[in-house]
C-alpha positions as CSV (number, residue, x, y, z in Angstrom):
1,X,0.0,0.0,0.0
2,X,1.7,3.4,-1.4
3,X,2.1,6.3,1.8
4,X,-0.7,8.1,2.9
5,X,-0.3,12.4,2.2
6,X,-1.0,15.2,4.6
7,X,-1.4,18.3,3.0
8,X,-1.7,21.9,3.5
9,X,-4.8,23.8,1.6
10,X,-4.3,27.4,1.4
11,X,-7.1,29.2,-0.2
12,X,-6.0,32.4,-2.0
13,X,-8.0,36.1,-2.6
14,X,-5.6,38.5,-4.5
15,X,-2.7,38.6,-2.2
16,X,-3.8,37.0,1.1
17,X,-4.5,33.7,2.6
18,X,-8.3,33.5,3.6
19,X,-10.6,31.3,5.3
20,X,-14.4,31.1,5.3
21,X,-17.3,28.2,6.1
22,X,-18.4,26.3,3.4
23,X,-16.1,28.0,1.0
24,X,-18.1,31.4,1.4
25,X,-17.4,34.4,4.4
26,X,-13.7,34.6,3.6
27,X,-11.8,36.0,6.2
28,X,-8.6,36.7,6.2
29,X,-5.4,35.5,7.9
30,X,-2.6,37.4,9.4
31,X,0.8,35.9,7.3
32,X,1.7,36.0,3.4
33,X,1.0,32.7,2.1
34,X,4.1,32.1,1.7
35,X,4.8,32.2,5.2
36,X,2.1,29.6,6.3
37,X,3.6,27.3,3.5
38,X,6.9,27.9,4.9
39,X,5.9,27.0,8.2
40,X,4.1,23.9,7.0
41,X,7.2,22.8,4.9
42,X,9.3,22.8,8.1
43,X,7.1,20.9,10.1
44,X,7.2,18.5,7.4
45,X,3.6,18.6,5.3
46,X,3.6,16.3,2.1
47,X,2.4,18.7,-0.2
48,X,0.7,21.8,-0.9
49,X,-2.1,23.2,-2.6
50,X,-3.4,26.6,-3.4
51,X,-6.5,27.5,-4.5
52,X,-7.3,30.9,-6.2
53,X,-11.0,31.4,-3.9
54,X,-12.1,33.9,-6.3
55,X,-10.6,33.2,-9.6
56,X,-13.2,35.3,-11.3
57,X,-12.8,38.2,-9.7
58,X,-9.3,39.0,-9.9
59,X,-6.4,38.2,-12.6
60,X,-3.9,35.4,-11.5
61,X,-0.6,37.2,-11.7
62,X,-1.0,37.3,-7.6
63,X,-0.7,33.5,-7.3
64,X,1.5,32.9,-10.2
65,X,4.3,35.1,-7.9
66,X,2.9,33.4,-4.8
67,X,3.6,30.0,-6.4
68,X,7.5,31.1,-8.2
69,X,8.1,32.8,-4.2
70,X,6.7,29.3,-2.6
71,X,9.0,27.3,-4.9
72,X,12.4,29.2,-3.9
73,X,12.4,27.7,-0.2
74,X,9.5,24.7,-0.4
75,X,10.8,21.6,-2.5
76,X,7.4,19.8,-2.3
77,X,5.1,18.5,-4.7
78,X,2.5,22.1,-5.2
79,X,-0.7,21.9,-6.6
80,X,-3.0,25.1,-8.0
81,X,-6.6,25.2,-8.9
82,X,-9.3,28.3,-9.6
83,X,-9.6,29.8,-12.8
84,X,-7.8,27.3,-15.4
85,X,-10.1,27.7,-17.8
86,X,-7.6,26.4,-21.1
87,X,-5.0,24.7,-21.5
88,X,-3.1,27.9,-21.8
89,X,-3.8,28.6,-18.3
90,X,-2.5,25.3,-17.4
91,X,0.7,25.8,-18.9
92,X,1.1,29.0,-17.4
93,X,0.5,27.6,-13.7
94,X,3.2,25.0,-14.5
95,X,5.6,26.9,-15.7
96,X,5.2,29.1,-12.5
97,X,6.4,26.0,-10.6
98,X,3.3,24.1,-10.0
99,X,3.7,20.4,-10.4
100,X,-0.2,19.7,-10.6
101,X,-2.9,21.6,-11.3
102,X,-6.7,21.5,-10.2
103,X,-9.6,22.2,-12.3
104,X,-13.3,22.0,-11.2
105,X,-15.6,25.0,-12.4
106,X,-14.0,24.7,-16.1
107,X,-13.8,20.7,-15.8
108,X,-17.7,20.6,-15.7
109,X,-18.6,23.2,-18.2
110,X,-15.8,21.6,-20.8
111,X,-14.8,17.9,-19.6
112,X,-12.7,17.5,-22.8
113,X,-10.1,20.2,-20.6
114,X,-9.5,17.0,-18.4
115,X,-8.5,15.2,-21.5
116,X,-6.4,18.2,-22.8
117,X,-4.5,18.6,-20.1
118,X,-3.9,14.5,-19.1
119,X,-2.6,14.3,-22.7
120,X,-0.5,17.2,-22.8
121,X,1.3,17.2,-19.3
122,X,0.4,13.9,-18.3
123,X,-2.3,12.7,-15.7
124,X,-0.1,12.9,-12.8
125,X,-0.5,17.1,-13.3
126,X,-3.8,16.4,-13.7
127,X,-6.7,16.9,-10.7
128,X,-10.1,16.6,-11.2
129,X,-11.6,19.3,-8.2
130,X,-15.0,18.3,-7.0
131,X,-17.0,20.3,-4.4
132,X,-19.7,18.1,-3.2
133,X,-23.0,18.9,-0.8
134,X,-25.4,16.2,-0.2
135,X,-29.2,17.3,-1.0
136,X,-32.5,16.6,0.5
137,X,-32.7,13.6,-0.5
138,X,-29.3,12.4,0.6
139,X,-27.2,12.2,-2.8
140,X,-24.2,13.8,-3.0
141,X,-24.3,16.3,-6.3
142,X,-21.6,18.6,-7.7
143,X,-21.4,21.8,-7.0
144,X,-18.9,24.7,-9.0
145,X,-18.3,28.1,-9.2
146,X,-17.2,27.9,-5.4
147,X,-20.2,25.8,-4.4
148,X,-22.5,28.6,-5.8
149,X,-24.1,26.8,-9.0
150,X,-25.3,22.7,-8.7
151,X,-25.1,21.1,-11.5
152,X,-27.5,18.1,-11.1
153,X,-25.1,15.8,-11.6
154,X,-24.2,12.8,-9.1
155,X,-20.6,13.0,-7.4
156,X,-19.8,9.4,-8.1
157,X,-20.7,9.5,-11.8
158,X,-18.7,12.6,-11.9
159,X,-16.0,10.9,-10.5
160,X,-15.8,8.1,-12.8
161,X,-16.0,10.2,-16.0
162,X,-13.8,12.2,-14.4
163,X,-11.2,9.1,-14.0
164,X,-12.1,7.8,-17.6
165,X,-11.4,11.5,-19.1
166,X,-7.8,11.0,-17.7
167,X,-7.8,12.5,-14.3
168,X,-4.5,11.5,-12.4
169,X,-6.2,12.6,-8.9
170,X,-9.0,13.6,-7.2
171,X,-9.5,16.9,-5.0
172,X,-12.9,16.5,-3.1
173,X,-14.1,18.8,-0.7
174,X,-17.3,18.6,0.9
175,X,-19.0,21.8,1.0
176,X,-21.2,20.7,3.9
177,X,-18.0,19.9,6.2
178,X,-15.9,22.9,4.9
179,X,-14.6,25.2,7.6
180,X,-16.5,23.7,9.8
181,X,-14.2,21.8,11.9
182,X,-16.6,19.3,13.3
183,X,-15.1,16.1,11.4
184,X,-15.0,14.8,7.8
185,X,-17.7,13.7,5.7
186,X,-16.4,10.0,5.5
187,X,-20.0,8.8,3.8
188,X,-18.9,10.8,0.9
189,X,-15.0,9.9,1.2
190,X,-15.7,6.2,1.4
191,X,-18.3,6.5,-1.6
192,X,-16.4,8.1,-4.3
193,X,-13.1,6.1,-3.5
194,X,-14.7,3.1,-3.8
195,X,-15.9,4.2,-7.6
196,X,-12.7,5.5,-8.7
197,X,-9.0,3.9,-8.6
198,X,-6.8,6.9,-9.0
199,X,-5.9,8.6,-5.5
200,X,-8.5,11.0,-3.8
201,X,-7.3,13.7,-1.8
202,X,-10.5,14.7,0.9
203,X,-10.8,18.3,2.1
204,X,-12.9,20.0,4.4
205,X,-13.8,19.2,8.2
206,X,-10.7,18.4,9.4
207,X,-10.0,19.1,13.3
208,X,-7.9,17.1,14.8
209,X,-5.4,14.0,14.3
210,X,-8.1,11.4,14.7
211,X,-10.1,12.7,11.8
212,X,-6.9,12.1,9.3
213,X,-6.7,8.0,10.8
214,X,-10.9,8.3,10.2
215,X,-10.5,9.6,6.4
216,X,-7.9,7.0,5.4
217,X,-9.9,4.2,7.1
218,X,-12.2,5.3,4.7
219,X,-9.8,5.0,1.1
220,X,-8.3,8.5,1.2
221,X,-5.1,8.5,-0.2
222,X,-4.2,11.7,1.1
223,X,-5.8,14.5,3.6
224,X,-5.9,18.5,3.0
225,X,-6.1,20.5,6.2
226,X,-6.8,24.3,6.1
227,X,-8.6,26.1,8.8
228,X,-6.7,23.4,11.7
229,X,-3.8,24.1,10.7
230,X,-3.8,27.8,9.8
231,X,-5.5,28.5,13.5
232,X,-3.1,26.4,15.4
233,X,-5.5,23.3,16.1
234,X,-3.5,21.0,15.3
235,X,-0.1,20.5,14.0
236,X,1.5,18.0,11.1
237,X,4.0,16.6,14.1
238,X,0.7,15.0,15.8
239,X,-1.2,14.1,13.1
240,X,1.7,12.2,11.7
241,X,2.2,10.9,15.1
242,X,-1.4,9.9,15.9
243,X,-1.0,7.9,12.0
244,X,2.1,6.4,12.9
245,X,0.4,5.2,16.2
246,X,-2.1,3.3,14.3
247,X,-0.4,1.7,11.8
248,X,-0.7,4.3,8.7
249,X,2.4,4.9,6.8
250,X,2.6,8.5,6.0
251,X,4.8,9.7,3.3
Protein backbone atom coordinates (compact mmCIF):
# COMPACT_ATOMS: atom_id res chain seq x y z
CA UNK A 1 0.00 0.00 0.00
CA UNK A 2 1.70 3.40 -1.35
CA UNK A 3 2.06 6.30 1.79
CA UNK A 4 -0.66 8.07 2.86
CA UNK A 5 -0.33 12.42 2.22
CA UNK A 6 -1.02 15.17 4.60
CA UNK A 7 -1.38 18.31 2.96
CA UNK A 8 -1.70 21.86 3.45
CA UNK A 9 -4.79 23.80 1.59
CA UNK A 10 -4.27 27.40 1.43
CA UNK A 11 -7.06 29.20 -0.22
CA UNK A 12 -6.00 32.36 -2.00
CA UNK A 13 -7.95 36.06 -2.64
CA UNK A 14 -5.58 38.48 -4.53
CA UNK A 15 -2.66 38.60 -2.19
CA UNK A 16 -3.83 36.96 1.06
CA UNK A 17 -4.51 33.73 2.59
CA UNK A 18 -8.34 33.54 3.60
CA UNK A 19 -10.63 31.28 5.30
CA UNK A 20 -14.41 31.11 5.27
CA UNK A 21 -17.30 28.19 6.12
CA UNK A 22 -18.37 26.34 3.38
CA UNK A 23 -16.13 28.01 1.04
CA UNK A 24 -18.07 31.44 1.42
CA UNK A 25 -17.35 34.44 4.38
CA UNK A 26 -13.74 34.57 3.60
CA UNK A 27 -11.75 35.96 6.16
CA UNK A 28 -8.56 36.70 6.17
CA UNK A 29 -5.37 35.55 7.89
CA UNK A 30 -2.59 37.42 9.39
CA UNK A 31 0.82 35.92 7.33
CA UNK A 32 1.67 35.99 3.44
CA UNK A 33 0.99 32.71 2.10
CA UNK A 34 4.11 32.09 1.65
CA UNK A 35 4.76 32.22 5.17
CA UNK A 36 2.08 29.64 6.33
CA UNK A 37 3.61 27.30 3.54
CA UNK A 38 6.93 27.88 4.94
CA UNK A 39 5.91 27.05 8.24
CA UNK A 40 4.13 23.87 7.00
CA UNK A 41 7.25 22.80 4.95
CA UNK A 42 9.31 22.85 8.13
CA UNK A 43 7.14 20.88 10.07
CA UNK A 44 7.16 18.47 7.44
CA UNK A 45 3.60 18.59 5.28
CA UNK A 46 3.57 16.33 2.10
CA UNK A 47 2.44 18.67 -0.23
CA UNK A 48 0.70 21.85 -0.87
CA UNK A 49 -2.11 23.16 -2.56
CA UNK A 50 -3.35 26.63 -3.43
CA UNK A 51 -6.45 27.51 -4.45
CA UNK A 52 -7.33 30.90 -6.24
CA UNK A 53 -10.95 31.42 -3.89
CA UNK A 54 -12.09 33.92 -6.32
CA UNK A 55 -10.57 33.20 -9.63
CA UNK A 56 -13.20 35.30 -11.27
CA UNK A 57 -12.81 38.22 -9.67
CA UNK A 58 -9.30 38.97 -9.90
CA UNK A 59 -6.45 38.22 -12.55
CA UNK A 60 -3.89 35.43 -11.54
CA UNK A 61 -0.56 37.23 -11.66
CA UNK A 62 -0.98 37.25 -7.58
CA UNK A 63 -0.73 33.51 -7.31
CA UNK A 64 1.55 32.92 -10.22
CA UNK A 65 4.25 35.14 -7.86
CA UNK A 66 2.89 33.41 -4.75
CA UNK A 67 3.64 29.97 -6.42
CA UNK A 68 7.51 31.10 -8.18
CA UNK A 69 8.12 32.83 -4.24
CA UNK A 70 6.74 29.29 -2.59
CA UNK A 71 8.98 27.26 -4.90
CA UNK A 72 12.37 29.20 -3.88
CA UNK A 73 12.41 27.72 -0.24
CA UNK A 74 9.53 24.70 -0.40
CA UNK A 75 10.84 21.56 -2.51
CA UNK A 76 7.41 19.81 -2.25
CA UNK A 77 5.08 18.46 -4.73
CA UNK A 78 2.53 22.08 -5.15
CA UNK A 79 -0.69 21.94 -6.56
CA UNK A 80 -3.02 25.10 -8.02
CA UNK A 81 -6.56 25.15 -8.89
CA UNK A 82 -9.25 28.31 -9.61
CA UNK A 83 -9.64 29.78 -12.76
CA UNK A 84 -7.76 27.31 -15.39
CA UNK A 85 -10.13 27.69 -17.78
CA UNK A 86 -7.63 26.41 -21.07
CA UNK A 87 -4.98 24.66 -21.46
CA UNK A 88 -3.10 27.94 -21.79
CA UNK A 89 -3.81 28.63 -18.29
CA UNK A 90 -2.54 25.35 -17.40
CA UNK A 91 0.70 25.81 -18.90
CA UNK A 92 1.15 29.00 -17.40
CA UNK A 93 0.52 27.56 -13.70
CA UNK A 94 3.21 24.95 -14.52
CA UNK A 95 5.60 26.94 -15.66
CA UNK A 96 5.18 29.05 -12.53
CA UNK A 97 6.39 25.95 -10.60
CA UNK A 98 3.31 24.10 -10.01
CA UNK A 99 3.66 20.43 -10.38
CA UNK A 100 -0.15 19.71 -10.60
CA UNK A 101 -2.89 21.59 -11.33
CA UNK A 102 -6.74 21.52 -10.24
CA UNK A 103 -9.64 22.24 -12.26
CA UNK A 104 -13.34 21.99 -11.18
CA UNK A 105 -15.63 25.00 -12.37
CA UNK A 106 -13.96 24.71 -16.11
CA UNK A 107 -13.79 20.66 -15.79
CA UNK A 108 -17.74 20.60 -15.74
CA UNK A 109 -18.60 23.21 -18.23
CA UNK A 110 -15.76 21.60 -20.76
CA UNK A 111 -14.83 17.93 -19.60
CA UNK A 112 -12.72 17.47 -22.78
CA UNK A 113 -10.11 20.20 -20.60
CA UNK A 114 -9.50 17.04 -18.44
CA UNK A 115 -8.50 15.17 -21.53
CA UNK A 116 -6.41 18.17 -22.84
CA UNK A 117 -4.53 18.59 -20.09
CA UNK A 118 -3.88 14.52 -19.11
CA UNK A 119 -2.55 14.25 -22.75
CA UNK A 120 -0.47 17.24 -22.81
CA UNK A 121 1.34 17.18 -19.30
CA UNK A 122 0.43 13.86 -18.29
CA UNK A 123 -2.26 12.71 -15.73
CA UNK A 124 -0.08 12.93 -12.80
CA UNK A 125 -0.53 17.06 -13.31
CA UNK A 126 -3.85 16.45 -13.72
CA UNK A 127 -6.66 16.88 -10.69
CA UNK A 128 -10.13 16.60 -11.23
CA UNK A 129 -11.61 19.26 -8.24
CA UNK A 130 -15.02 18.28 -6.98
CA UNK A 131 -17.02 20.30 -4.45
CA UNK A 132 -19.71 18.07 -3.23
CA UNK A 133 -22.96 18.88 -0.81
CA UNK A 134 -25.43 16.17 -0.17
CA UNK A 135 -29.20 17.34 -1.03
CA UNK A 136 -32.46 16.63 0.52
CA UNK A 137 -32.66 13.57 -0.49
CA UNK A 138 -29.32 12.38 0.60
CA UNK A 139 -27.22 12.17 -2.82
CA UNK A 140 -24.18 13.83 -3.00
CA UNK A 141 -24.30 16.34 -6.33
CA UNK A 142 -21.56 18.56 -7.71
CA UNK A 143 -21.41 21.78 -6.97
CA UNK A 144 -18.89 24.68 -8.96
CA UNK A 145 -18.27 28.07 -9.22
CA UNK A 146 -17.17 27.95 -5.41
CA UNK A 147 -20.17 25.80 -4.45
CA UNK A 148 -22.48 28.56 -5.79
CA UNK A 149 -24.15 26.84 -8.97
CA UNK A 150 -25.26 22.74 -8.67
CA UNK A 151 -25.06 21.11 -11.52
CA UNK A 152 -27.47 18.05 -11.10
CA UNK A 153 -25.12 15.80 -11.65
CA UNK A 154 -24.24 12.79 -9.11
CA UNK A 155 -20.58 13.00 -7.41
CA UNK A 156 -19.77 9.37 -8.12
CA UNK A 157 -20.69 9.53 -11.75
CA UNK A 158 -18.65 12.63 -11.86
CA UNK A 159 -15.99 10.87 -10.53
CA UNK A 160 -15.80 8.09 -12.81
CA UNK A 161 -15.99 10.15 -16.00
CA UNK A 162 -13.78 12.22 -14.40
CA UNK A 163 -11.16 9.06 -14.03
CA UNK A 164 -12.10 7.81 -17.57
CA UNK A 165 -11.36 11.45 -19.14
CA UNK A 166 -7.84 11.05 -17.73
CA UNK A 167 -7.85 12.49 -14.32
CA UNK A 168 -4.47 11.53 -12.41
CA UNK A 169 -6.22 12.56 -8.88
CA UNK A 170 -9.01 13.65 -7.21
CA UNK A 171 -9.53 16.90 -4.98
CA UNK A 172 -12.92 16.47 -3.13
CA UNK A 173 -14.13 18.80 -0.75
CA UNK A 174 -17.29 18.58 0.89
CA UNK A 175 -18.96 21.77 0.96
CA UNK A 176 -21.17 20.74 3.93
CA UNK A 177 -17.97 19.89 6.25
CA UNK A 178 -15.90 22.95 4.93
CA UNK A 179 -14.64 25.23 7.63
CA UNK A 180 -16.52 23.71 9.83
CA UNK A 181 -14.24 21.76 11.89
CA UNK A 182 -16.63 19.27 13.27
CA UNK A 183 -15.10 16.14 11.42
CA UNK A 184 -14.95 14.78 7.81
CA UNK A 185 -17.74 13.72 5.74
CA UNK A 186 -16.44 10.02 5.52
CA UNK A 187 -19.96 8.75 3.79
CA UNK A 188 -18.88 10.79 0.95
CA UNK A 189 -14.96 9.89 1.19
CA UNK A 190 -15.71 6.18 1.43
CA UNK A 191 -18.29 6.51 -1.64
CA UNK A 192 -16.39 8.07 -4.30
CA UNK A 193 -13.14 6.13 -3.47
CA UNK A 194 -14.66 3.06 -3.79
CA UNK A 195 -15.88 4.24 -7.57
CA UNK A 196 -12.65 5.52 -8.67
CA UNK A 197 -9.00 3.91 -8.55
CA UNK A 198 -6.84 6.85 -9.03
CA UNK A 199 -5.88 8.63 -5.48
CA UNK A 200 -8.54 10.97 -3.79
CA UNK A 201 -7.32 13.74 -1.77
CA UNK A 202 -10.50 14.69 0.89
CA UNK A 203 -10.76 18.26 2.07
CA UNK A 204 -12.92 20.03 4.45
CA UNK A 205 -13.83 19.24 8.24
CA UNK A 206 -10.72 18.40 9.42
CA UNK A 207 -10.03 19.13 13.27
CA UNK A 208 -7.90 17.12 14.78
CA UNK A 209 -5.43 14.02 14.25
CA UNK A 210 -8.13 11.44 14.65
CA UNK A 211 -10.07 12.69 11.76
CA UNK A 212 -6.87 12.06 9.31
CA UNK A 213 -6.72 7.98 10.85
CA UNK A 214 -10.88 8.33 10.19
CA UNK A 215 -10.54 9.58 6.39
CA UNK A 216 -7.87 6.99 5.44
CA UNK A 217 -9.92 4.19 7.13
CA UNK A 218 -12.17 5.35 4.67
CA UNK A 219 -9.83 4.97 1.07
CA UNK A 220 -8.32 8.52 1.18
CA UNK A 221 -5.07 8.52 -0.17
CA UNK A 222 -4.23 11.73 1.06
CA UNK A 223 -5.84 14.54 3.56
CA UNK A 224 -5.88 18.48 3.04
CA UNK A 225 -6.10 20.52 6.16
CA UNK A 226 -6.76 24.33 6.13
CA UNK A 227 -8.61 26.06 8.81
CA UNK A 228 -6.71 23.38 11.73
CA UNK A 229 -3.82 24.05 10.66
CA UNK A 230 -3.81 27.81 9.84
CA UNK A 231 -5.48 28.53 13.47
CA UNK A 232 -3.06 26.39 15.35
CA UNK A 233 -5.49 23.25 16.13
CA UNK A 234 -3.49 21.05 15.28
CA UNK A 235 -0.09 20.52 13.97
CA UNK A 236 1.52 18.01 11.10
CA UNK A 237 4.03 16.58 14.11
CA UNK A 238 0.67 15.05 15.79
CA UNK A 239 -1.17 14.14 13.10
CA UNK A 240 1.68 12.16 11.71
CA UNK A 241 2.24 10.89 15.11
CA UNK A 242 -1.43 9.88 15.91
CA UNK A 243 -0.99 7.90 11.97
CA UNK A 244 2.13 6.43 12.95
CA UNK A 245 0.43 5.24 16.19
CA UNK A 246 -2.11 3.32 14.29
CA UNK A 247 -0.36 1.75 11.81
CA UNK A 248 -0.72 4.27 8.73
CA UNK A 249 2.39 4.90 6.75
CA UNK A 250 2.64 8.54 6.02
CA UNK A 251 4.78 9.72 3.34
Amino acid sequence: MSPKRLIARLDIKGHRLVKGIHLEGWRFLPKHPNAYCYDYYLQGIDEIIYVDAVASLYGRDSLKEIIRKTTENVFIPITVGGGIRTIDDAHDILRSGADKVAICSQAVKTPELISEVANKFGNQCMVLSIQAKKNTSGRFEVWYDVAREKTEMDVMEWARKGEALGAGEILLTSVDMEGMEKGMDLELIRQVSQVVSIPVIASGGLSNAGDFVKAVGEGADAVAVAKAFHYGRVTVEQIKREAAEQGINVR
